[in-house]
DOKE-57370 format. One record per atom (N, C-alpha, C): residue in one letter; x, y, z. Coordinates in pm, whole numbers, plus 50000, padded with zeros to 5 digits. Each point is the difference from the previous one (the first is absolute). Example, Ala and Ser with C-alpha at 12.3 -4.5 7.8 and 13.67 -1.06 7.14 Angstrom:
REM DOKE-57370
A513194943150780;A499115011950000;A500905012050000;S499655010549928;S500825011950006;S499235010950073;
REM end
This chain:
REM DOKE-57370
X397747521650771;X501134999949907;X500974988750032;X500354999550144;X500654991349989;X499824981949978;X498804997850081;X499114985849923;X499835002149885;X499715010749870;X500064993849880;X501745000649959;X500905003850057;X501414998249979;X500294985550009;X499514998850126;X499804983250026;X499604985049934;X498935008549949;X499154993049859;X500715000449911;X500665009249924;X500735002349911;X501294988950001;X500885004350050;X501214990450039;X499634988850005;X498784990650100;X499704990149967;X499964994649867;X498805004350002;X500014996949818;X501075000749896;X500575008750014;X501814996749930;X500924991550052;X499604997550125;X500874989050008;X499524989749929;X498674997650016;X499284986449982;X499974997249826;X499955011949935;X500014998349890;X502084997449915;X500735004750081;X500954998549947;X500734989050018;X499124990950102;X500244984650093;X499534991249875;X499155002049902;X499674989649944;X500195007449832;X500575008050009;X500665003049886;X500664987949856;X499904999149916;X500384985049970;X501605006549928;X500824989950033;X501105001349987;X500444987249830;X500575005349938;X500144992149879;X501644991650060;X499764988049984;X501024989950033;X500344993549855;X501544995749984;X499924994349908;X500954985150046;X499034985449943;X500254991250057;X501484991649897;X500674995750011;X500584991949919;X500584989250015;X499684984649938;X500514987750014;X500354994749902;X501734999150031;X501224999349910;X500724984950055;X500184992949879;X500024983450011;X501455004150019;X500634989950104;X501575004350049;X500864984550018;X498934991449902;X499924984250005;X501274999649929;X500724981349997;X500814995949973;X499774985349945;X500654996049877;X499314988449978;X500344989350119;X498534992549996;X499944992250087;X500434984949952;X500434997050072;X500564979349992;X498744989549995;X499764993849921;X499344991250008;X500154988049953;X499304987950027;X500814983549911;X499695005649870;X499215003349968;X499735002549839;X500775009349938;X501325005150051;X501105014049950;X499985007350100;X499435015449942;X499755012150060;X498915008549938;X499535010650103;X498845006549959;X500295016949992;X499365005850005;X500055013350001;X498105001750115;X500485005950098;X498835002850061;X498965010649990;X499475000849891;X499145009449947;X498795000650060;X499635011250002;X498515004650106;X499345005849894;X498234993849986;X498855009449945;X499595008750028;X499505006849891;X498975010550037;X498845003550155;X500075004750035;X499335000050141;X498655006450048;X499955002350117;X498565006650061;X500685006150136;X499395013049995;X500385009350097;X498915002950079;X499735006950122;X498755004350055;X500205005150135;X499225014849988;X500535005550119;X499235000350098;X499754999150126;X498464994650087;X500355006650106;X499575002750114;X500045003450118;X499794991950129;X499614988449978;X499594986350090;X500254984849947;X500404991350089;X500024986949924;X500634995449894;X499874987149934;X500604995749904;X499884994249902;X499375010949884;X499244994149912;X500164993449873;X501554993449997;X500504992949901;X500054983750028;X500225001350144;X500094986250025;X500425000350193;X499514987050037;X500444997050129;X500814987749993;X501244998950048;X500594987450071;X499564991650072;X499584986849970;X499014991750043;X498744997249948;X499675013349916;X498814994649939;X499934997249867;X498794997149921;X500174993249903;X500345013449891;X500675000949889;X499915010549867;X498275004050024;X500155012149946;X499045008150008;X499655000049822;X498835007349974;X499614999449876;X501135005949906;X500454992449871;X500845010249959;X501644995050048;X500065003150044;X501674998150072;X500394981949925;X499154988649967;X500244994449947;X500804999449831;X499065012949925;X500415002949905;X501315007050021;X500345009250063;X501305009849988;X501094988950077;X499724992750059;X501134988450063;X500484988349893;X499094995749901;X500344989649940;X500225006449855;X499065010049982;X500515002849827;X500085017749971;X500475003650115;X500615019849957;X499215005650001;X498724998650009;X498425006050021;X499655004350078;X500605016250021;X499655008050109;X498365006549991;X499484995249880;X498515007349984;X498504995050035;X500554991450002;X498854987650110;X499865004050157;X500944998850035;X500125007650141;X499515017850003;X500355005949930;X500135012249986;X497714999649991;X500064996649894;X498565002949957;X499034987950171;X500714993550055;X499144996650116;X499725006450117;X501355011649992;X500305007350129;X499065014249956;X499885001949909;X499625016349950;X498614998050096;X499555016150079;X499184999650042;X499984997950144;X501064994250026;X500044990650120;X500215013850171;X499135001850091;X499895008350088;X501664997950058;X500585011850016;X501284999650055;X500935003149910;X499934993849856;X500795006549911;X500575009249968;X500555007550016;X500165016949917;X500374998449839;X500854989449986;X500315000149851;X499994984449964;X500045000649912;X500484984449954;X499965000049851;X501294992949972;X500475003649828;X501064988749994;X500254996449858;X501304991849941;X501115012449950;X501124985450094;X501295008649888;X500564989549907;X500425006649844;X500024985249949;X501295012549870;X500455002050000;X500955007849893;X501285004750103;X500914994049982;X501755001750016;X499795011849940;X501035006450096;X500795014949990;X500314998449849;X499755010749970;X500995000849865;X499584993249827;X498344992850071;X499604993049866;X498525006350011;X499064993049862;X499095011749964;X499064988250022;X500564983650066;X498694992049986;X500394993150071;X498894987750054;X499784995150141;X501204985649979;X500264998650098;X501274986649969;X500244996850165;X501114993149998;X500844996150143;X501045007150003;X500465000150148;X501195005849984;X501194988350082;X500955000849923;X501444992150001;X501205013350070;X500724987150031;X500905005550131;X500075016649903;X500665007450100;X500055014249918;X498885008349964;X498844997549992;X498895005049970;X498575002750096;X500015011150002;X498825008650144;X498865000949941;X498664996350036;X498765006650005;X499725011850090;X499785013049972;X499955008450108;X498415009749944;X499645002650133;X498445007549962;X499805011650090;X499235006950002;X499505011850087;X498925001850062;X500054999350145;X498094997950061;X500255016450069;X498715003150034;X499685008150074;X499594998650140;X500674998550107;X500344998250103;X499675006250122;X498814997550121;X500355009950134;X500264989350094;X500345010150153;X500304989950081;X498914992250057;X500494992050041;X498734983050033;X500114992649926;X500414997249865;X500004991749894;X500944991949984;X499894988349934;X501044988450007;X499944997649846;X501294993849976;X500194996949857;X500034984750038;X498954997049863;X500284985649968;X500304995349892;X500484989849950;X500374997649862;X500704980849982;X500024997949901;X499864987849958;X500584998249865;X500774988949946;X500304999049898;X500314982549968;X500144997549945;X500314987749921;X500984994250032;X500654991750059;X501894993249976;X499564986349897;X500165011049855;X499834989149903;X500484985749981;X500924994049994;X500544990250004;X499874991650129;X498484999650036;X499284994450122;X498614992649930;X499464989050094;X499054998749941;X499115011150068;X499895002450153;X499045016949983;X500615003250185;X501195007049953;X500775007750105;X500095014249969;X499655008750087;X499795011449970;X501405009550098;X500205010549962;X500945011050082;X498705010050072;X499835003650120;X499015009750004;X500825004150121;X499085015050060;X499935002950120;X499924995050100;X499715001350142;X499574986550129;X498765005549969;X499264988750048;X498405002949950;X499485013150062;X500435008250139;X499685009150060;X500225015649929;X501074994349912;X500395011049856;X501405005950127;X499915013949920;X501525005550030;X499865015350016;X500065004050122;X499025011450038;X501055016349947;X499555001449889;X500385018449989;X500155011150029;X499654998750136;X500465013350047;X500244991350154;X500915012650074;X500264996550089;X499075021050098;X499224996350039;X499275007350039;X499415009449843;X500545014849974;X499514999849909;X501535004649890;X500854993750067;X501154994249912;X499944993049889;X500095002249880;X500514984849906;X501134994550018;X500024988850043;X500874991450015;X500834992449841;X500705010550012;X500804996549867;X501694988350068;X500034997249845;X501314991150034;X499704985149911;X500984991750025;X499614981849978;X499364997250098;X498934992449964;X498834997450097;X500214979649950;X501194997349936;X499964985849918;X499704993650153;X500285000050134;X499324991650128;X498974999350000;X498925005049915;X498024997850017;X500084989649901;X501184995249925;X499594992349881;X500364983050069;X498914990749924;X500354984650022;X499744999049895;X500084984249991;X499294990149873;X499734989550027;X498244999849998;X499274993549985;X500044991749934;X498784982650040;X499624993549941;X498314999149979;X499375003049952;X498255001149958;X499784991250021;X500654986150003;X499024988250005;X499264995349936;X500035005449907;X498814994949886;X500304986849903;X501534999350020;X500234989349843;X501504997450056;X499964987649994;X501104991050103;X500915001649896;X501575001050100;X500945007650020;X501084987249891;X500315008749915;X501514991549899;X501405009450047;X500714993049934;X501585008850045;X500045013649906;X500285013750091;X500355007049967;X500325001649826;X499465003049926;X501015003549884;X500094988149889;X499504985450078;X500374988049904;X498174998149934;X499815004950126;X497994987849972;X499335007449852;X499594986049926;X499085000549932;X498745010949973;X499624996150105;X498805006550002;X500215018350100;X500955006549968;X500455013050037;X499825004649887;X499355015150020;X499795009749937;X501164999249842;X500934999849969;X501115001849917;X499644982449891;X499744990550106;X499914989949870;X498294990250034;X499605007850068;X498194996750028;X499504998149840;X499014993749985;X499645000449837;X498635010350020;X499525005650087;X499065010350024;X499485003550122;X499615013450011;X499665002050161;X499024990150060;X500625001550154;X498944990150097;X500414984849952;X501275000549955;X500324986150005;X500744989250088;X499864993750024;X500814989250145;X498884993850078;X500984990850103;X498954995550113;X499595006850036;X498525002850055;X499685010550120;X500124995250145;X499815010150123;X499994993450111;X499345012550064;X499604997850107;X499235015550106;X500704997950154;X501125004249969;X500825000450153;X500125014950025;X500055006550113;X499945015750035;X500875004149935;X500355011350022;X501375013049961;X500264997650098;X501714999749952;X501174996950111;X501015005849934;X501055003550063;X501205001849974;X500484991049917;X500804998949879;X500774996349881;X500994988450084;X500515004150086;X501124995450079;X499514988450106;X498925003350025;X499434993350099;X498944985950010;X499824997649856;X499514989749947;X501074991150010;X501114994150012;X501224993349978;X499704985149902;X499705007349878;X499754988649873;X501624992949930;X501015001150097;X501245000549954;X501085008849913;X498765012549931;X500905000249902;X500535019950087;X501244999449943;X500535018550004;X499155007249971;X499585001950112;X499675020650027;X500425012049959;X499805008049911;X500935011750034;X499375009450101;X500615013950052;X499135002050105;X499635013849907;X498825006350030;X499605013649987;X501305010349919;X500464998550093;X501195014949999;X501174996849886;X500134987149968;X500604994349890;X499295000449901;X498945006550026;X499215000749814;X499705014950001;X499395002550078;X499395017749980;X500575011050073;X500285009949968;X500325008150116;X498375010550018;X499615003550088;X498945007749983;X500545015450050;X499765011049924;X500175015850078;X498975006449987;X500235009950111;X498585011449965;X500715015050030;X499805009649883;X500825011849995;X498965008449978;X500165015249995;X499525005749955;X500115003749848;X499094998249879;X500325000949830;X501025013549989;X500565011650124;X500295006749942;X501904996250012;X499944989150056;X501674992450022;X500214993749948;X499094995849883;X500594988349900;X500585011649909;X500844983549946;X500585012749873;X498674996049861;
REM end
């Protein structure tokens, strides 16, 4: 009796350890127009790619070259290229686009004031990753650190602003104009995949020093993770 008591309890523990916990994620643009020679901008972020994994970093590494996909969602808002390369992929647990602002019924950007927020199903071990667009780039992205942004803290959810997992990237894919002025940026490009190209790694946004203003992460997105039953 008492070894199957033993058994018992185990097993409830073990089963209530990986219980999936519903998280709800939300990234709310907290941007300000930005200065540039060409006026000012509004720092608007695309539609994105989320993915929840348990190992590694399967959106991208620092130092290495764009991965399949990540070209498209960096230069022209095309989180579905990436999305449809990753599906399948061992380690995954989820992987999906978010592409519809709070409050609207269809896929767009969101401008200062305006949140994309979604709902994963969540246990502990898992890392959030995610990625989005900093449109008015030729292909700079806002994401997670490539290691993602770990959800639980044992089998805690780690709720709160988590906006410190966030940077912004450069893909490397298509050489770098000023912020907000260049031609060949998403807003006055004459069609996707347009500009010079180039194949330099993923790096930090900031860390390329092409002359022109940076904004940093935390000046464009705020990122939180709550439970859906604390939103209003």
């Amino acid at each position: 009796m008492v070894a199957l008591a033993l058994v018992t309890a185990c097993t409830t523990d073990s089963m209530a350890d990986t219980t999936p916990v519903q998280l709800r994620i939300r990234l709310e643009n907290v941007g300000a127009p930005q200065d540039a020679s060409c006026g000012s901008y509004d720092p608007l972020v695309a539609p994105g790619i989320y993915a929840l994994a348990t190992d590694g970093s399967p959106l991208f590494d620092v130092g290495a070259l764009a991965p399949a996909g990540l070209e498209s969602l960096a230069e022209d808002g095309d989180p579905t290229v990436l999305r449809d390369a990753l599906l399948g992929t061992t380690g995954l647990d989820v992987v999906d686009v978010f592409d519809t602002p709070d409050g609207t019924y269809e896929s767009g950007v969101i401008a200062p004031g305006a949140a994309f927020s979604f709902v994963v199903l969540a246990t502990p071990g898992m890392q959030l990753h995610l990625a989005g667009m900093f449109v008015e780039s030729n292909d700079w992205f806002v994401a997670t650190h490539p290691e993602g942004l770990e959800l639980f803290d044992g089998d805690t959810p780690r709720l709160g602003d988590h906006t410190a997992a966030l940077d912004l990237y450069d893909a490397g894919t298509e050489v770098n104009e000023e912020p907000g002025c260049g031609p060949n940026q998403a807003p006055r490009q004459a069609g996707p995949n347009t500009g010079p190209t180039e194949a330099e790694p993923v790096t930090r946004a900031a860390d390329r020093q092409d002359g022109f203003s940076v904004p940093s992460a935390a000046d464009i997105l705020r990122l939180e993770v709550s439970l859906p039953s604390d939103m209003p």
